[in-house]
C-alpha positions as CSV (number, residue, x, y, z in Angstrom):
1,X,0.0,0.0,0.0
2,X,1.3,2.8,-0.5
3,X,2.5,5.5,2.4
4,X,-0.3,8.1,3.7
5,X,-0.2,11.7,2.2
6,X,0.3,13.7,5.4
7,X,-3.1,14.6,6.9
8,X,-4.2,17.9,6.5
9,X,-4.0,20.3,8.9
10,X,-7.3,20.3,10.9
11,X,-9.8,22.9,10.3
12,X,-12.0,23.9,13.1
13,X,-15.6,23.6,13.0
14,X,-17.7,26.5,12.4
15,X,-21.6,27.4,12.2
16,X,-22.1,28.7,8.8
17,X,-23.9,32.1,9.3
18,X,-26.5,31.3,6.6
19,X,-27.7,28.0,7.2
20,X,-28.8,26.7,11.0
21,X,-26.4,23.5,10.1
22,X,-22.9,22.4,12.0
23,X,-20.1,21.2,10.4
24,X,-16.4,19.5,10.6
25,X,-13.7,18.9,8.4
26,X,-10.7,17.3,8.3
27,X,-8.4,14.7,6.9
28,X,-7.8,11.4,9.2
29,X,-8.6,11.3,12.5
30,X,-8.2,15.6,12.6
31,X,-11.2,17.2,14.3
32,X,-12.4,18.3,17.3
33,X,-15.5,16.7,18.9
34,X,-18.4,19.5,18.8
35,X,-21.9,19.1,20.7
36,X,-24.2,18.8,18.5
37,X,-26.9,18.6,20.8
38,X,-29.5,19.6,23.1
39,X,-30.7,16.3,23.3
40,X,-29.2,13.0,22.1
41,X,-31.3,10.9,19.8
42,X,-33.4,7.8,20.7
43,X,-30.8,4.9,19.4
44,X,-34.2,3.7,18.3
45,X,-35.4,6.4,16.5
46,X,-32.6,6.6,13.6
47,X,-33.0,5.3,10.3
48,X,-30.8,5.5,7.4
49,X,-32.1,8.3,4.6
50,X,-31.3,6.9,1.1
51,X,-32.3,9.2,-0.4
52,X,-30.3,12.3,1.3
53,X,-27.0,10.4,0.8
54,X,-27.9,9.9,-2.9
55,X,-28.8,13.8,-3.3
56,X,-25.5,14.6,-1.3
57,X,-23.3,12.7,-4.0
58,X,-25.1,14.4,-6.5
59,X,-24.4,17.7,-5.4
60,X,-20.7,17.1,-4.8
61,X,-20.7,16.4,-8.3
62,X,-21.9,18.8,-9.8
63,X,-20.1,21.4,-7.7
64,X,-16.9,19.5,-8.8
65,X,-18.4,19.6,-12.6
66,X,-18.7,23.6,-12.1
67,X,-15.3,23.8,-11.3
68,X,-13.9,21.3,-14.1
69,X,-13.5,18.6,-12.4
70,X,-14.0,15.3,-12.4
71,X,-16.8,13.7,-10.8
72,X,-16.3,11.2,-7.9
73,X,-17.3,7.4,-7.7
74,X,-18.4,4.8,-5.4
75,X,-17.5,1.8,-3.5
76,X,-19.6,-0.1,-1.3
77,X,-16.4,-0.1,1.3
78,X,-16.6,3.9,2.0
79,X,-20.7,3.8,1.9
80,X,-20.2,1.8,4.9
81,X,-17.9,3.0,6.4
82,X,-19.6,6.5,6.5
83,X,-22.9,5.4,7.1
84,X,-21.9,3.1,10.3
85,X,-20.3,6.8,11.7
86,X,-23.4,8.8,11.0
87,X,-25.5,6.4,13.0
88,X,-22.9,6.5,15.6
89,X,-23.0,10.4,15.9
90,X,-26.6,10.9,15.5
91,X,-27.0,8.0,18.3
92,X,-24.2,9.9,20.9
93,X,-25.7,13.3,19.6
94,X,-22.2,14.3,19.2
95,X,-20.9,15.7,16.1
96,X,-16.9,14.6,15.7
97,X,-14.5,12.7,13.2
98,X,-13.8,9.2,12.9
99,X,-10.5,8.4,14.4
100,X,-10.7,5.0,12.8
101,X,-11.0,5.8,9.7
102,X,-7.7,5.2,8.4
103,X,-8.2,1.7,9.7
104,X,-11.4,0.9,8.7
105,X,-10.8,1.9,4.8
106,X,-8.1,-0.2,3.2
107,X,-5.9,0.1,-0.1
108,X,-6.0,4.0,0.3
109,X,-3.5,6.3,-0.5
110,X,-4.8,9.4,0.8
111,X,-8.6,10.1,3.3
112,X,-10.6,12.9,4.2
113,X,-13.6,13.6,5.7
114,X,-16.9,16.0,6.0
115,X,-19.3,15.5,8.7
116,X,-22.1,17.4,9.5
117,X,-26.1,17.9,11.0
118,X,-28.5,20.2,9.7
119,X,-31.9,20.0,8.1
120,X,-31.4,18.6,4.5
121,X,-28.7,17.2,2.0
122,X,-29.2,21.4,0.5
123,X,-28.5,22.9,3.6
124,X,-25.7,21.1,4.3
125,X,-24.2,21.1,1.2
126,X,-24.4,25.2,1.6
127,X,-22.6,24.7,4.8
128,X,-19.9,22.6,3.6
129,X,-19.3,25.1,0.6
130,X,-19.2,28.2,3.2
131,X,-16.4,26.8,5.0
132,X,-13.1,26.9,3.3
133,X,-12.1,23.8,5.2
134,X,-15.2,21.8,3.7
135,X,-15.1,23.3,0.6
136,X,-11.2,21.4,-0.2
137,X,-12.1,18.1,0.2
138,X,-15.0,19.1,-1.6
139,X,-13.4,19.9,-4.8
140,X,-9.9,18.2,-3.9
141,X,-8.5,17.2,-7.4
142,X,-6.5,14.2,-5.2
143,X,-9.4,12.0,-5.0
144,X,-11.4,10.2,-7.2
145,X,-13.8,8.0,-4.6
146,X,-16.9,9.5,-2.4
147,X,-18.9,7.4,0.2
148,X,-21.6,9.4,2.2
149,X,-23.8,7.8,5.2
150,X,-27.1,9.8,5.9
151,X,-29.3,9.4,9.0
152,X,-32.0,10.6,10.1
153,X,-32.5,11.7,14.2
154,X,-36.0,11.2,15.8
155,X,-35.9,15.0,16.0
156,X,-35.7,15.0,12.4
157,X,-32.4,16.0,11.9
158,X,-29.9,14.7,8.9
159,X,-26.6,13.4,10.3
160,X,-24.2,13.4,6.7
161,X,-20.8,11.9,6.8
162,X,-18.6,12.1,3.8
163,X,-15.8,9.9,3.0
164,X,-13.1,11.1,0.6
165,X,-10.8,8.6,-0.7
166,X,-7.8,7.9,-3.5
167,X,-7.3,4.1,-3.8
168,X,-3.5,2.8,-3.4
169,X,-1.9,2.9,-6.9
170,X,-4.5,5.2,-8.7
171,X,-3.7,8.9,-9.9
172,X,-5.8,11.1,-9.7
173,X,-7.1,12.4,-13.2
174,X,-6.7,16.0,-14.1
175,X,-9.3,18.5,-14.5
176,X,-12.3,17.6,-16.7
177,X,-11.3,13.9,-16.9
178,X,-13.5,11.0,-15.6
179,X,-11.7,8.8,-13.7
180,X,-10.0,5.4,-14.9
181,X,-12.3,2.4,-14.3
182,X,-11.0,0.3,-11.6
183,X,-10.2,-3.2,-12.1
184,X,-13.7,-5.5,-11.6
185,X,-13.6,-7.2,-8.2
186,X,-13.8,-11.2,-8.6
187,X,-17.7,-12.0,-8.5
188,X,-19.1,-13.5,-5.7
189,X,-20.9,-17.0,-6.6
190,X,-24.2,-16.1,-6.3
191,X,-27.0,-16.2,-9.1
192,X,-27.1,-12.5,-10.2
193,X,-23.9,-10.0,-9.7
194,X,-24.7,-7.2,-7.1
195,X,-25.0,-4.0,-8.3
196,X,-21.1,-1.7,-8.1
197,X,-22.9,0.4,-5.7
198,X,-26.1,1.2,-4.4
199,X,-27.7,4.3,-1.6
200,X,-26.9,3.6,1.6
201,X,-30.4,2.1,2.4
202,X,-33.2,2.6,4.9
203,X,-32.2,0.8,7.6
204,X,-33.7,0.7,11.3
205,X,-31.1,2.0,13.9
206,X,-31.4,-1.4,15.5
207,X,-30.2,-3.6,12.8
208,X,-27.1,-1.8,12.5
209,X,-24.0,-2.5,14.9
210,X,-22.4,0.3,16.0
211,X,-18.8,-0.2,17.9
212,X,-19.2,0.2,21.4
213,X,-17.5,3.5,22.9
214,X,-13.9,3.2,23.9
């Protein structure tokens, strides 16, 4: 694999004046933990919002297309992996970075991460882009992979986590070209192949297995 890019120096998290929405950014495990409460959510009240983690990726996109860039792909590995952290914040009520997820991706070359709660997918997107920190990994022309988790809190907010990846052994491509294809994985023996990549789906905050605090 090869060696980590150095991680970016961590930005601090700020309220974006024109949006009621918290955010944090950073590369690694960078971050400071910021309250995101008044009031944790019911563990039993989450649910995973499909269709807020699809309309983050497509904004992401397009704000990358406005700027000439490429857009970013998929992998089941970082939908999961940002997903099993949004339930986790949204279930502590506590907005912070994952300090594991250098660990928990593999064959990376360089991470990065966006977290944030607010109302919608829009308002945080306008949140993300107000914030000079956010707004990097955003549009950072050394990535080529995106995986978002999106869960919603009993008290109706959206907990967004996005992961920012470039795979061991893959350049980046310069502005305005789509990414190389990766190589196919192996298929699994099973009677149709699953789809490359799919929303992170609907799922009840008690079918999901979140890591107990340490």
């Amino acid at each position: 694999m090869s060696p980590a890019r150095p991680a970016a120096r961590p930005t601090r998290t700020r309220r974006a004046l024109a949006v009621a929405a918290l955010v944090a950014a950073g590369a690694l495990s960078a971050g400071t933990a910021v309250d995101a409460r008044p009031a944790a959510a019911s563990a039993t009240a989450l649910t995973g919002d499909g269709a807020a983690a699809a309309r983050t990726i497509d904004l992401v996109n397009d704000a990358r297309a406005a700027e000439g860039l490429a857009p970013l792909g998929q992998s089941p590995e970082t939908d999961r992996v940002a997903t099993d952290w949004a339930f986790r914040m949204a279930a502590a009520g506590r907005l912070e970075h994952n300090p594991d997820l250098g660990r928990q991706l593999t064959g990376w070359s360089l991470v990065a991460e966006n977290v944030g709660v607010g109302a919608d997918a829009e308002q945080l997107d306008a949140a993300f882009h107000a914030s000079p920190g956010h707004r990097a990994n955003l549009l950072r022309e050394d990535v080529t992979q995106l995986g978002v988790g999106a869960v919603r809190g009993g008290d109706g907010r959206l907990w967004v986590v996005q992961v920012f990846r470039l795979p061991a052994g893959v350049v980046a491509p310069p502005r305005g070209a789509a990414p190389a294809p990766e190589p196919a994985p192996a298929p699994e023996p099973v009677a149709a192949a699953p789809a490359a990549w799919a929303p992170a789906p609907a799922l009840r905050r008690a079918t999901r297995e979140v890591a107990a605090e340490r």
